[in-house]
C-alpha positions in Angstrom: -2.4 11.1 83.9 -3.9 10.6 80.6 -7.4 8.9 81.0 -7.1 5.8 78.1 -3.4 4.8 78.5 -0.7 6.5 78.8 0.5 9.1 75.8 2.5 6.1 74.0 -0.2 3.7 73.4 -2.3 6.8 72.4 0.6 7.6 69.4 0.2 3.7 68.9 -3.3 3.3 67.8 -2.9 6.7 65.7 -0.2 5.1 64.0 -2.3 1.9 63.5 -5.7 3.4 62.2 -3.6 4.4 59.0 -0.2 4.0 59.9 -0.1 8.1 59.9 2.1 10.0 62.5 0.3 12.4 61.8 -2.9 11.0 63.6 -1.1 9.7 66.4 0.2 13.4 67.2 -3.2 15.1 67.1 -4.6 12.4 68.9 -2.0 13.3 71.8 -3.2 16.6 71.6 -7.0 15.7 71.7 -6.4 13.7 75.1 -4.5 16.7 76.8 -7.2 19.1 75.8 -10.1 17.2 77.0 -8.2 15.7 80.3 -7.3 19.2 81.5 -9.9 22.0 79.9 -13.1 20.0 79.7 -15.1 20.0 82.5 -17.3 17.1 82.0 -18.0 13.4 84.0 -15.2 10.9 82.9 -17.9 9.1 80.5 -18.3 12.0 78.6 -14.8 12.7 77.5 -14.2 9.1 76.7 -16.8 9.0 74.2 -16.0 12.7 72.8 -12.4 11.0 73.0 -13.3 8.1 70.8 -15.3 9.8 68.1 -12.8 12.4 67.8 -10.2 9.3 67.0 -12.6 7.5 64.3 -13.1 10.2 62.7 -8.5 10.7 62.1 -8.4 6.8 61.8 -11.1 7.4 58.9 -8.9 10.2 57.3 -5.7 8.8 57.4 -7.5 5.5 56.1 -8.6 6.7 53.2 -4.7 8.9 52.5 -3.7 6.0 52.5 -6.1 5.0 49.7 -5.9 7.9 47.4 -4.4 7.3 43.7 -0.9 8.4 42.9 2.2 8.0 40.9 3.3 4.5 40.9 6.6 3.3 41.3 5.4 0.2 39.0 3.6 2.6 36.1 6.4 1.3 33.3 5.8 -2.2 34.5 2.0 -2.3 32.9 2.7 -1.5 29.8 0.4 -3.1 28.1 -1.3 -0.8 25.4 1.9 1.6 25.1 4.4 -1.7 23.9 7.9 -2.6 25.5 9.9 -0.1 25.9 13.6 -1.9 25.4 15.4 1.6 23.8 18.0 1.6 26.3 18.3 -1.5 28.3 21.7 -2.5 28.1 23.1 -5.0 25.8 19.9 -6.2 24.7 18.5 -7.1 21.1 15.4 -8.7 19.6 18.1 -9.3 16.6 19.3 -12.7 15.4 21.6 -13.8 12.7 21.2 -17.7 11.6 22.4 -19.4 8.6 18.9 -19.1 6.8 17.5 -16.5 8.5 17.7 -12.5 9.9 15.8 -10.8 12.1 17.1 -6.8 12.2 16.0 -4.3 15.0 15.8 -0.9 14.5 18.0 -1.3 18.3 20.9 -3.3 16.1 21.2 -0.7 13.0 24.3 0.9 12.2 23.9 3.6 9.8 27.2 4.7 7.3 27.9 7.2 4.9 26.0 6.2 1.6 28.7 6.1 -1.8 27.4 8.0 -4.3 25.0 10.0 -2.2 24.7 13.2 -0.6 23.7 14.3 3.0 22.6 10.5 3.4 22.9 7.9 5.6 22.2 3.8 5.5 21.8 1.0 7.7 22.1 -2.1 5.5 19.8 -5.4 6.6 20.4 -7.8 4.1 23.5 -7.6 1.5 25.1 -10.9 -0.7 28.1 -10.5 2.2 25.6 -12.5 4.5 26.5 -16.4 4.7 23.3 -17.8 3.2 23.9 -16.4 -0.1 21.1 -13.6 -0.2 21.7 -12.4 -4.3 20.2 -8.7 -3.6 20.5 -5.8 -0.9 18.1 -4.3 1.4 18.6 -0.8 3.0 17.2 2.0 4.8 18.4 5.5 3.5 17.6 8.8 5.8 18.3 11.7 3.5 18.8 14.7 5.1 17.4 18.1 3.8 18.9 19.2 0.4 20.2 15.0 0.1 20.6 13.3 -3.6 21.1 9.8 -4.6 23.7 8.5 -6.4 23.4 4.9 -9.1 23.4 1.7 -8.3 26.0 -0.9 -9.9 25.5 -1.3 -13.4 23.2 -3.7 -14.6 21.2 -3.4 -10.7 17.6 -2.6 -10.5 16.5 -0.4 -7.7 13.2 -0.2 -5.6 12.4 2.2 -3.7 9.4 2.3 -1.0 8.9 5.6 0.4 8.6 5.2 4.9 8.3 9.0 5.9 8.9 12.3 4.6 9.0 13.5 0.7 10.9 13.1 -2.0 11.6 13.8 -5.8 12.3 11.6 -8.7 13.9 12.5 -11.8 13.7 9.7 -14.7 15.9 8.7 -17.3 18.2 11.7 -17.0 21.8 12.6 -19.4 23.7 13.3 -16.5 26.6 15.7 -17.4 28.6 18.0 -15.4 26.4 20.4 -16.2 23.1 18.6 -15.2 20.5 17.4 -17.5 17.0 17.4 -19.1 14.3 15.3 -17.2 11.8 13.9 -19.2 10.2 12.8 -16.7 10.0 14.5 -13.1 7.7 12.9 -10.0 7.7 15.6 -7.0 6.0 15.0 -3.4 6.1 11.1 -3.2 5.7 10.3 0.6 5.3 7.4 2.2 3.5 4.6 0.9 4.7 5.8 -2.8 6.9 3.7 -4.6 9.5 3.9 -7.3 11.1 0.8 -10.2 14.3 1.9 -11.8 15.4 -0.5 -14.0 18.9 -1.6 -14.5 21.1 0.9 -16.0 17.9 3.3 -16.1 19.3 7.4 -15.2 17.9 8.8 -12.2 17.9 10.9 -9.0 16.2 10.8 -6.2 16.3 14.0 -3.9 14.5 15.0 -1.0 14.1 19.0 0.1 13.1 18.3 3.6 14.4 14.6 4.5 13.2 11.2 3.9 13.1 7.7 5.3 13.0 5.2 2.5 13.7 1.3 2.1 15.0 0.2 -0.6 16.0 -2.9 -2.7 19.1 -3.4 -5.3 19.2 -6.4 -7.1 21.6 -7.7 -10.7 18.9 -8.0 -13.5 18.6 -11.7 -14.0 17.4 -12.0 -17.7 15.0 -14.2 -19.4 16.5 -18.1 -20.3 15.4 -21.7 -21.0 11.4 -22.1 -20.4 11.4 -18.5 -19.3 12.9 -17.0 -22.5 10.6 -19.3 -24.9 7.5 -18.3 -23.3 8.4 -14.6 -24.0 9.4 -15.0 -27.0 11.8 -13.1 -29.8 12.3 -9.7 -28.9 11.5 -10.0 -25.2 10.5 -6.9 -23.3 12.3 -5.3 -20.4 11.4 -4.2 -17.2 10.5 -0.3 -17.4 10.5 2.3 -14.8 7.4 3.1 -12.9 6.3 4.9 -9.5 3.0 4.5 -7.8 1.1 4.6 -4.5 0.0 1.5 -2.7 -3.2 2.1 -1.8 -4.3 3.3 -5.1 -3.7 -0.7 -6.0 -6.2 -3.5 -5.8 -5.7 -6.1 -3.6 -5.4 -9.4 -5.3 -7.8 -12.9 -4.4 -5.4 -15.3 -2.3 -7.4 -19.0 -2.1 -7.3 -20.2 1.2 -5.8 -17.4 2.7 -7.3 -14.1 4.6 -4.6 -11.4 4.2 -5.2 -9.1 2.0 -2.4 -9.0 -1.0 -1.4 -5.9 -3.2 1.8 -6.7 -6.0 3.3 -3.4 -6.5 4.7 -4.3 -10.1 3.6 -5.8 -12.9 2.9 -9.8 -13.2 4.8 -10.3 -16.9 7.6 -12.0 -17.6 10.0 -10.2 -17.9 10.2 -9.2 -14.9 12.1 -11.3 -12.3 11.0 -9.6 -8.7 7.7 -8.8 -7.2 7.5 -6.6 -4.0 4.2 -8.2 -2.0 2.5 -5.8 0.4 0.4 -7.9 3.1 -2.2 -6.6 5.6 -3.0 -8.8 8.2 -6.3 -7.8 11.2 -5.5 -9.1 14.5 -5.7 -12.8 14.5 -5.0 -13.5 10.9 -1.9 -15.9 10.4 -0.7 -17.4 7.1 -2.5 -20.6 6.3 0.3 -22.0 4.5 3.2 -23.1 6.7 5.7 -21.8 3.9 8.6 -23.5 2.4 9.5 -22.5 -1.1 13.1 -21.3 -3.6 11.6 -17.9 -3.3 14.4 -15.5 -1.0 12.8 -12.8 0.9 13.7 -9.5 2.7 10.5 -8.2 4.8 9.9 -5.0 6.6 7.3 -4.6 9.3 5.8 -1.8 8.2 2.3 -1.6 10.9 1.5 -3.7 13.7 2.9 -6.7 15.9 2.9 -10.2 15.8 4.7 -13.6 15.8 7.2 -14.8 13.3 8.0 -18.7 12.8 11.2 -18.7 10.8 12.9 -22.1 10.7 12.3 -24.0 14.5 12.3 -20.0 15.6 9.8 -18.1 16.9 9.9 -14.4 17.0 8.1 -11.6 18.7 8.0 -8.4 15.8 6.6 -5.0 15.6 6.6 -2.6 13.5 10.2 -1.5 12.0 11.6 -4.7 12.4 13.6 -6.3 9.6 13.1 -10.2 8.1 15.7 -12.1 5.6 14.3 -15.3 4.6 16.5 -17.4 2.8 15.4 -19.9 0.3 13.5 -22.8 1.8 13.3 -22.2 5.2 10.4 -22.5 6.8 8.4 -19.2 7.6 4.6 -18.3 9.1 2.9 -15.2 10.5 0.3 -14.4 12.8 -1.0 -11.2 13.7 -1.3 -9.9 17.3 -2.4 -6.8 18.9 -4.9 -4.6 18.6 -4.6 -3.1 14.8 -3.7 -4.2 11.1 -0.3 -5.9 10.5 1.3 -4.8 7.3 4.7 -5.7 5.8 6.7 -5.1 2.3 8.5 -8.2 0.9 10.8 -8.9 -2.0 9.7 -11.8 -3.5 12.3 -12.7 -6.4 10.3 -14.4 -9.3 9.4 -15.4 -13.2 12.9 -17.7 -13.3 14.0 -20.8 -12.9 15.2 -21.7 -9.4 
């Protein structure tokens, strides 16, 4: 006969001082041994008994404690972002009549006319119900890719997202290839390149590339526009830089900080605007204005306000903005918020 119970309610309290099994079968053990091998008063083996029995419910206790891989890990989530890559049928995208917010979840890449080894995923293009009068695209350009030209009498813009490229200005282009007289190699990303309408060129890329890019028709000078100018107006010419290398412009009554990657002059009708943004920084102005826009999400996370809409974005994630609707930012998270936006400009609405 076992001297504390019978051998069940022993397995019982082993199972209870840490819910272990375990315990509950040495325990057994430990009673049998000291029941039939230990010759000691009755006292004595309770109390050896006893301690012998803290010391596995103190054991399993603290198993049952120890740190492992959770089941819930992917749950917090916190610092590493939402994770929505394959979660079926589910977008952050939304198409309204004055506005367009792309994810890189939605985009459909094609074959790229005019181009080789290239693929595109168009965001924004005049097929779009609210009228949007230019394109905006992503190109990946595999190794040993070339660009083809735009539509005559387009502009192009090209901002430069990952990789390297090449850019060859103002080329003859024969079957037989041509001179260069001007040739930009190892533009990566944060470079930048204007072509202006009808302007020869070719883009290629050794190693690949990610670029965003911008086609617009030239809208020339006229009315108030045109006699500011002048006789003999200027045109737009081409021109590649690096966006850091340029100030950042005074914005009144604003905090972002503001860099216009082409020139302010007349004669030219787009501006691209890039914005940083710290965490906490929102557009002062709640903005409603003629100006169309086509943003990328370069860095960072925040919230968008685009009509009575409010949208969670991160980096990556594509804006149309057409005119007059009403748009606002504010930066969230724990680094800089930057985006690129066409901002079409220098004409009459």
């Amino acid at each position: 006969e076992a001297p504390f119970g019978s051998r069940g309610s022993v397995v019982r309290t082993g199972c209870f001082c840490g819910d272990s099994a375990v315990a509950g079968k040495v325990a057994e053990h430990v009673v049998r041994f000291i029941h039939t091998r230990l010759r000691c008063p009755r006292a004595s083996q309770m109390l050896l008994f006893l301690a012998i029995l803290a010391l596995l419910c103190t054991d399993a206790v603290a198993a049952a404690k120890l740190p492992g891989p959770s089941p819930y890990a992917a749950v917090d989530a916190r610092n590493a972002g939402a994770e929505f890559d394959n979660l079926p049928g589910f977008t952050r995208s939304r198409y309204a009549r004055d506005h367009a917010l792309i994810t890189p979840e939605s985009r459909v890449y094609t074959g790229l006319f005019g181009w080789q080894e290239t693929t595109a995923a168009w965001f924004v293009t005049p097929a779009m119900a609210g009228g949007p009068t230019f394109s905006m695209y992503q190109a990946l350009m595999r190794p040993g890719a070339s660009s083809g030209m735009p539509e005559p009498g387009t502009w192009r813009f090209v901002f430069v997202m990952d990789g390297k490229i090449s850019v060859r200005d103002d080329l003859e282009l024969t079957d037989g290839g041509g001179a260069a007289s001007g040739r930009y190699n190892d533009l990566t990303h944060g470079h930048f390149a204007y072509f202006p309408a009808d302007h020869r060129h070719k883009i290629t890329s050794s190693e690949g590339a990610s670029l965003l890019i911008y086609e617009k028709k030239y809208v020339p000078p006229s009315g108030g526009v045109a006699e500011a100018i002048g006789p003999n107006p200027p045109t737009p010419r081409f021109l590649v830089g690096y966006t850091d290398d340029l100030p950042n412009i005074e914005t009144p009554g604003e905090v972002f900080g503001l860099k216009k990657l082409l020139p302010q002059s007349l004669e030219w009708d787009v501006n691209f605007h890039v914005m940083d943004f710290n965490p906490g920084e929102h557009l002062y102005v709640k903005e409603i204005h003629y100006n169309q826009h086509g943003l990328m999400l370069l860095e960072g996370k925040g919230v968008y306000r685009l009509g009575d809409d409010w949208y969670s974005v991160q980096a990556g994630d594509v804006i149309w903005m057409a005119p007059y609707v009403t748009q606002w930012y504010a930066a969230l998270g724990y680094k800089r918020s930057r985006y690129i936006i066409l901002k079409d400009t220098n004409r009459d609405p």
